[in-house]
N, C-alpha and C positions, 0 to 999 in steps of 0.2 A: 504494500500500500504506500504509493509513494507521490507524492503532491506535485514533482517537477518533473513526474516521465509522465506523461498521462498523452493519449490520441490525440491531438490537436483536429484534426478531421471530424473524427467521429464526434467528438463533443460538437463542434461545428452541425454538423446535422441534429443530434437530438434533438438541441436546445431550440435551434431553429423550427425543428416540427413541432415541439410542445409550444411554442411563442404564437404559432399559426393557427394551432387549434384553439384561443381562445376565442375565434370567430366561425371551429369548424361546426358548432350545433347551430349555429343563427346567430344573428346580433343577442346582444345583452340589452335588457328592457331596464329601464328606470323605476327601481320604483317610487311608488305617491302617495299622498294623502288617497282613503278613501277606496282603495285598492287599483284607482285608477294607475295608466303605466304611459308608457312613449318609449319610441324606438331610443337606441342610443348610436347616436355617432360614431364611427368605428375612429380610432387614433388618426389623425395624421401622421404625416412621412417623419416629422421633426420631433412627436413625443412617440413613436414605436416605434422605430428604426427594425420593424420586421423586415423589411430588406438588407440591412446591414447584416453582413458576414459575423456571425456572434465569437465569443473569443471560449479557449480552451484553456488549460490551466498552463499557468508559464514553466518554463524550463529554468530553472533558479541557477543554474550552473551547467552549461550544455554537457563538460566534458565530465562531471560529478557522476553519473550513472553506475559507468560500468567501475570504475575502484568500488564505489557503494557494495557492490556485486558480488566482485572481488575479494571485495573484507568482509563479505557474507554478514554484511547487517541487511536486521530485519527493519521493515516501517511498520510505526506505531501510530494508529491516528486517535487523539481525544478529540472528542465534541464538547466544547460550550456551550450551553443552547441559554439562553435568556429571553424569558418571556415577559411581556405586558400584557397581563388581563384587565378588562373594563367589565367583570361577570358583576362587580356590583353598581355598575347604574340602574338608573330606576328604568331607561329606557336606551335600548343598544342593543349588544351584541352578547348572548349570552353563553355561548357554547362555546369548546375547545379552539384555543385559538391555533393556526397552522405550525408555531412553535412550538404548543405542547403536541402537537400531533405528529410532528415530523421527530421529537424526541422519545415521543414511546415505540417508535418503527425503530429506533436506534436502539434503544435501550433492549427490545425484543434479540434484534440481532446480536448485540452486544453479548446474550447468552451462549450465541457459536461462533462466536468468535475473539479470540485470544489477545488479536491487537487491534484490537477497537475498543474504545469507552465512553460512555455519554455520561454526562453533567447537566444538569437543569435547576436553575435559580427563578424565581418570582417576583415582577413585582406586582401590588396592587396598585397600578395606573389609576384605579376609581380615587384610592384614597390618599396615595403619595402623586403625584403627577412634574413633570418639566415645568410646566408654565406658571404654576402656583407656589413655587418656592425660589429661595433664594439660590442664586449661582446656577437654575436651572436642575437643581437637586444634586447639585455633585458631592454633596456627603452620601447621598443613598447609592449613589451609581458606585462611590469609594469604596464603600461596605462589599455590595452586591460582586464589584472586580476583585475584591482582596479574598470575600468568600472563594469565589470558584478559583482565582491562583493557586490558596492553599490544595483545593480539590485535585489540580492539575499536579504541584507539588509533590500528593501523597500517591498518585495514581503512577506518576514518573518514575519513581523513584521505587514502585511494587517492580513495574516494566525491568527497570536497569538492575534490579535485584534478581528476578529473572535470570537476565539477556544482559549482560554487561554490554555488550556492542547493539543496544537497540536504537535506533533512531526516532526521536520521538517529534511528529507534527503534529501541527493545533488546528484544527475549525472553529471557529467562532462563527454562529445562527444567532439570528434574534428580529424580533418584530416588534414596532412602532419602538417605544422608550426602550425595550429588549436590545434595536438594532445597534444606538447608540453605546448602550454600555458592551457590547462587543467589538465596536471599532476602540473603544476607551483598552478593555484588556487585550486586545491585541496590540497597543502600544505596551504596557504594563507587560507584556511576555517579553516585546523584542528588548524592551530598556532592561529587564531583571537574567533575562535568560531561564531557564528552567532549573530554581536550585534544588541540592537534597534535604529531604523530609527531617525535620531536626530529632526525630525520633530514630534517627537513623544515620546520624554520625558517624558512630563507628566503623560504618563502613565506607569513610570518604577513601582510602585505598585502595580498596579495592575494586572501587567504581569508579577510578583516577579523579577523584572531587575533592581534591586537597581542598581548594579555597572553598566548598561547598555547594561549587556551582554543576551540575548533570548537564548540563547543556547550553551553552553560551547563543546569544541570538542568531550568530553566524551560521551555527548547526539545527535549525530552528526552520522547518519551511511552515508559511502559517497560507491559510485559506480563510475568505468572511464570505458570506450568507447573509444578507442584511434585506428583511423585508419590511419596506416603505417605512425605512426610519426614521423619527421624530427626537426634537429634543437634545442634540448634538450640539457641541460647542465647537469654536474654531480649532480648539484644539488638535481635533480627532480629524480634522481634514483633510491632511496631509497622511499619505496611512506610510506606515512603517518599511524596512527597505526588505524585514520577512515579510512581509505581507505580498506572496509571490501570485496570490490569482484572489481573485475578490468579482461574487457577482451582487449587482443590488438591484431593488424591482419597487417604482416607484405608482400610486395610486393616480391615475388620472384627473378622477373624477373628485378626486376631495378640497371642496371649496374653504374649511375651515385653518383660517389664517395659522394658529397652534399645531397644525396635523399637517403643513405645508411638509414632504418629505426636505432630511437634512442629506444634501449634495455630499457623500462620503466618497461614493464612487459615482465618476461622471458619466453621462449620456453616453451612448454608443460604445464601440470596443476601442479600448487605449493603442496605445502604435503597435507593441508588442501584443497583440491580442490578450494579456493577461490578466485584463477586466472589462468586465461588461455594465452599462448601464441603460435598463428597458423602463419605458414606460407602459402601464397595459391599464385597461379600464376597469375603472373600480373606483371607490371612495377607499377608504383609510382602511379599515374593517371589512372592507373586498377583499383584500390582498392580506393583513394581517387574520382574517379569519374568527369567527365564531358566530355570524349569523345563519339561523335556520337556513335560508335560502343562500345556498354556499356553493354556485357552481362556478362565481369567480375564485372563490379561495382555493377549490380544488386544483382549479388551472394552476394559479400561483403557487400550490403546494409541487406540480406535477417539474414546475420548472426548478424549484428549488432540487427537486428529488434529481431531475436528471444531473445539473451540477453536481449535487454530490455523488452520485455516480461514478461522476467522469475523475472521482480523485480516488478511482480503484481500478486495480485491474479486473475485478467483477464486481456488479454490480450491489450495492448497500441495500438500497431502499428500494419496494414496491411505486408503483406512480397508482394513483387511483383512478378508476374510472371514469371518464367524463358523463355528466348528468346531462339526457338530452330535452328533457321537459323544459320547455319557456318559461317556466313558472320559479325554475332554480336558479336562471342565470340571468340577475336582475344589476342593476346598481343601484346600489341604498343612498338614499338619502342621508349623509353622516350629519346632515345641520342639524336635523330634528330628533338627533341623540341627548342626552342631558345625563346627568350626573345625579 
């Protein structure tokens, strides 16, 4: 499992066909007061870039591969997934959001497989939120990144107890304020590197971690998953130089100023193809996921699914079936959500 040899082609296609099929059951209907609906206007060329060539996961060091090989290291990939629930407004979106959904597919898998691991943190967006506090809540985003560090830390450091020659990469997922605190610790991993578990000192020798560090940033390939992230400081715009493939997927249709997506990763594929950024229709909660009528979130789960994929030599995740009934693949009105 390795984040910098992955098909550049093949991901090229998937993504591309799962992007297409958000319009292969019919347009997506708006929904209204009233149960009344209206057609919805399919993207333009300038916020879907479904014609745009989509990007594959970059090659972080062309000629790295085969020594990797070579020296018979294995790849270790953790998942951080970070989610934002809004299950406690009075009026919204109330079911699993594609964060936690994309994390219990992981987590299932994680049972047969040896070098894979998933992590999942919460927050309650109804009752902690970005735009209601100060600094944009970056005490709770501090807490919530230092939580899952340690998580990363102690899950590393089982791996290299293991496998002393294991290589260990990071995925960071998250949706709305989730997306955010995942581009936050993927900086938090490149600045710290991966150190050893303090419970587990004694074995800085023989896991060559004299200074206590398991893995320096340099040794470090990282992936993000960010759907239609909210909440972001300028901080985290710049992303980190492991941050070797990054996709993000932003809501079209969400008119509320707070839930504008924050620009982590830019529109269209980077020069190096090793980030993509799509715009696809939906309001906030189309794409972040947990309304009854969820034939957008499905789409947006199927695309995140195929990315993660493509950072395996076989495939992670199941993609879900597309729902063909008109009646599921609506766009919600996010204004007339409330708190």
């Amino acid at each position: 499992m390795n984040i910098s040899s992955t098909d550049r082609t093949s991901f090229l296609a998937c993504i591309l066909a799962a992007f297409l099929s958000f319009f292969a059951s019919g347009s997506p209907v708006m929904a209204a007061d009233a149960g009344s609906q209206r057609e919805a206007q399919p993207a333009d060329s300038n916020s879907s870039h479904s014609g745009t060539p989509a990007q594959a996961i970059a090659q972080e060091h062309s000629g790295e591969e085969a020594p990797q090989q070579a020296a018979g290291r294995r790849q270790y990939l953790f998942f951080a997934v970070f989610d934002c629930s809004w299950k406690n407004v009075e009026r919204g979106p109330q079911g699993a959001t594609n964060a936690r959904l994309l994390f219990e597919q992981l987590r299932s898998v994680q049972n047969e497989r040896s070098d894979l691991h998933t992590e999942y943190l919460l927050t309650d967006c109804a009752r902690d939120n970005w735009f209601a506090l100060p600094l944009s809540g970056k005490d709770i985003v501090s807490k919530r990144v230092e939580h899952m560090y340690q998580r990363l830390v102690d899950q590393a450091t089982l791996w290299r107890m293991q496998d002393p020659q294991a290589r260990i990469n990071v995925v960071s997922l998250g949706g709305s304020w989730g997306g955010a605190q995942a581009a936050v610790f993927a900086h938090v991993v490149d600045e710290r590197g991966i150190r050893l578990a303090k419970h587990s000192e004694s074995a800085k020798p023989r896991l060559g971690a004299a200074d206590g560090v398991l893995a320096a940033s340099g040794d470090i390939s990282q992936a993000l998953v960010l759907l239609d992230p909210v909440g972001a400081t300028a901080a985290v715009a710049a992303l980190p130089a492991s941050v070797v493939s990054g996709f993000q997927i932003v809501a079209r249709d969400e008119k509320r100023e707070a839930f504008r997506s924050s620009t982590i990763i830019a529109q269209g594929a980077s020069a190096n193809r090793a980030l993509l950024g799509v715009t696809v229709a939906g309001s906030h909660s189309d794409i972040c996921g947990g309304y009854e009528r969820n034939g957008l979130a499905i789409r947006t789960a199927n695309l995140a699914i195929d990315y993660i994929n493509s950072l395996s030599a076989t495939p992670i995740l199941q993609r879900q079936p597309l729902p063909t009934d008109p009646k599921i693949n609506v766009i919600h009105r996010s204004d007339q959500e409330g708190s």
